[in-house]
TORSEGU-823917 format. One record per atom (N, C-alpha, C): x, y, z. Coordinates in steps of 0.001 Angstrom, whole numbers, padded with zeros to 6 digits, always signed. Each point is the difference from the previous one (the first is absolute). Layout:
XYZ;...
***
This chain:
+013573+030335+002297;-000050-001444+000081;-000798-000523-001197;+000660-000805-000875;-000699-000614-001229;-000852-001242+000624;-000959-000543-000964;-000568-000898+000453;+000530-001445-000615;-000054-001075+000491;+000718-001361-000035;-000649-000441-001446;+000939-000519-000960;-000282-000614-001219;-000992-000458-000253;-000606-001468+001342;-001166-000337-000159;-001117+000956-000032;+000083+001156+000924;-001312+000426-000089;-000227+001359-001482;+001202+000122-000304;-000092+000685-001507;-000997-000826-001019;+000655-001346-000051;-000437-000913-000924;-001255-000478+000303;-000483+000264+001334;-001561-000483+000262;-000957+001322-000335;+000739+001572+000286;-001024+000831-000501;-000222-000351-001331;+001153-000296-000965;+000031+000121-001899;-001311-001135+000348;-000025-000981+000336;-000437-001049-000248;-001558+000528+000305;-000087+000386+001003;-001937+000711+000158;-000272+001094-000675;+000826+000762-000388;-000103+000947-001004;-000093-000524-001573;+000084-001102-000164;-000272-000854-001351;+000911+000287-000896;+001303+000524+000364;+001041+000026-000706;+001100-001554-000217;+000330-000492-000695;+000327-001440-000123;+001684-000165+000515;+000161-000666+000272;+000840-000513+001366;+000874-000699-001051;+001591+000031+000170;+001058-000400-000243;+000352-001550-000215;+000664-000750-000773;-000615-001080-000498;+000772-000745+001163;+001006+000437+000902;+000206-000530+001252;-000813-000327+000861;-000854+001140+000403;-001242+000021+000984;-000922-001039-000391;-000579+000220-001066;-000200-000794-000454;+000289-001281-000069;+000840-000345-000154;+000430-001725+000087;-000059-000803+001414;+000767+001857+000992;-000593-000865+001282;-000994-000035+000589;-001189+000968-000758;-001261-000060+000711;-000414-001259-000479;+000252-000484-001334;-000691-001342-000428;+001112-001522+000940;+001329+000652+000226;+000232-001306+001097;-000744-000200+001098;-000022+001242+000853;-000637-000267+001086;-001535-000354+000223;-000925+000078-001254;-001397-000204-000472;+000009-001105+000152;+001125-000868-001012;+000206-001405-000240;+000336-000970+001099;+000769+000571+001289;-000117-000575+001090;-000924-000111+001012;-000769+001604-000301;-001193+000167+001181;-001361-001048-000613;+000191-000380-001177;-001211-000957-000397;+000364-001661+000431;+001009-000174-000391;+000521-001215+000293;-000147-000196+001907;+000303+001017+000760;-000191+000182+001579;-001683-000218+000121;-000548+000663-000475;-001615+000414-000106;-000408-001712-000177;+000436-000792-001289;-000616-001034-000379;+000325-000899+001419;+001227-000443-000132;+000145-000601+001590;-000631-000058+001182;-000394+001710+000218;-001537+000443+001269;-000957-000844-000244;-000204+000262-001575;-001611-000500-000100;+000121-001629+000072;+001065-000791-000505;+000035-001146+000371;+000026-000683+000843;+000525+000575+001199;+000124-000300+001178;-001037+000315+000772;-000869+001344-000261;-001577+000147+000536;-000845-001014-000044;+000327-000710-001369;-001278-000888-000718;+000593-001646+001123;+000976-000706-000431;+000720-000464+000734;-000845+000164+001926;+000313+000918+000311;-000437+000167+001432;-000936-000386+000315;-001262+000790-001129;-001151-000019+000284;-001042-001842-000751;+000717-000464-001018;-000653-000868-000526;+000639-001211+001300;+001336-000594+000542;-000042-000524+000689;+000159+000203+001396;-000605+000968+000384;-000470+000488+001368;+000784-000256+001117;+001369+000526-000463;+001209-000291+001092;+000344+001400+000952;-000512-000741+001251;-000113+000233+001551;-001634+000789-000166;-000608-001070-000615;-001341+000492-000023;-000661+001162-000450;+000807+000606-000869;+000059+001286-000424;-001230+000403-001344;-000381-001478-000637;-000587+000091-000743;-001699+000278+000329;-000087-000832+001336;-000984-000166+000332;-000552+000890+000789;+000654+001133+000724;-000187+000530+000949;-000287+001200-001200;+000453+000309-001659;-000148+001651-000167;-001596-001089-000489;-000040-001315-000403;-001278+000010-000500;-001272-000011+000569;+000185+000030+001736;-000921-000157+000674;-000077+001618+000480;+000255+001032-000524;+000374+001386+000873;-001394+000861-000918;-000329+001021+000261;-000768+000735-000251;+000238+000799-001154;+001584+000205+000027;+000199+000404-001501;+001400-000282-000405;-000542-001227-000317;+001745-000661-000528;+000717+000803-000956;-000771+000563-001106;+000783+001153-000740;+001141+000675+000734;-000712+000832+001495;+001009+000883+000279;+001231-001005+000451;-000198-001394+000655;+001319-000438+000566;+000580-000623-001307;-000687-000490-001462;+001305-000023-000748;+000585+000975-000581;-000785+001417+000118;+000530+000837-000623;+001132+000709+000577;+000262-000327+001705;+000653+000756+000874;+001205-001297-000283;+000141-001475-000172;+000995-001202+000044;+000323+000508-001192;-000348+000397-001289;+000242+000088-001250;+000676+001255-000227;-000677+000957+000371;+001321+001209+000309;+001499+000124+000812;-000116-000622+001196;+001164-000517+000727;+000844-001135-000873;-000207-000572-000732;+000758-000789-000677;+000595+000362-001323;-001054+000697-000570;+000521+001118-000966;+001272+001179+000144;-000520+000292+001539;+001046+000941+000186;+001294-000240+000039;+000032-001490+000754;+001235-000660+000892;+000667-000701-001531;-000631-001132-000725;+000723-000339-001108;+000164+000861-001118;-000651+001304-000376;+000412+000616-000970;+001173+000940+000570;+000279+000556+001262;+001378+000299+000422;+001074-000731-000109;-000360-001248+000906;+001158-001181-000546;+000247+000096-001222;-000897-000377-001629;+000434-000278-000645;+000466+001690-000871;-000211+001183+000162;+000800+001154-000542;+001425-000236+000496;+000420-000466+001354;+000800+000291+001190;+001001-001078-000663;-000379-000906-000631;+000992-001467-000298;+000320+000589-001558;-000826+000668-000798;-000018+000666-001598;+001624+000983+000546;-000196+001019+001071;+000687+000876-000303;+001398-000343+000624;-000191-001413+001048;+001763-000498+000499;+000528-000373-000633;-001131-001031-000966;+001332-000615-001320;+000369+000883-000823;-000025+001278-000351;+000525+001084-000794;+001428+000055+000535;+000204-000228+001128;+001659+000599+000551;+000845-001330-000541;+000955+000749+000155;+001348-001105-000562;+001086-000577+001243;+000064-001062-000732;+000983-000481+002077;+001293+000526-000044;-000009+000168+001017;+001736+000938-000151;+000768-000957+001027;+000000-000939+000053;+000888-000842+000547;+000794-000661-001508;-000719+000037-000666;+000613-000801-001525;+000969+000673-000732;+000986-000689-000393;+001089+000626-000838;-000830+000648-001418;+000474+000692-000386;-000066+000861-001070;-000103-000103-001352;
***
């Protein structure tokens, strides 16, 4: 049993051997979407927390260690919009096949 393309190209890649100018292009697409997802988190964190909608602002600032609850809102949002936005990078790659030719 051989092992799957991706994980060939992820040993070259930790082994510091340089990666194919394909891989490459899509490691820098999907970079380019996971930042653009990432920026959105953080905007929407700041957003949350500066106008304190469903009291959210006020409650991490009155807590004992607001760090950990923005750091726990700020990771969950990170996670959730930088998936979305890889997830929307890699649908528009397909082509519609309802369309003539």
């Amino acid at each position: 049993m051989t092992a799957p393309d991706w994980w060939r190209s992820t040993r070259r890649w930790l082994a510091g051997e340089r990666l194919h100018r394909h891989e490459r292009d899509t490691i820098r697409f999907l970079l380019k979407h996971l930042a653009g997802g990432l920026t959105g988190a953080a905007l929407l964190l700041v957003a949350i927390l500066v106008f304190d909608v469903g009291g959210i602002g006020s409650l991490v600032a009155g807590s004992e260690t607001p760090v950990l609850g923005v750091f726990l809102m700020g990771f969950g949002l990170a996670v959730t919009f930088g998936s979305v936005a890889m997830g929307i990078g890699i649908m528009s790659l397909g082509q519609e096949r309802d369309s003539d030719p």
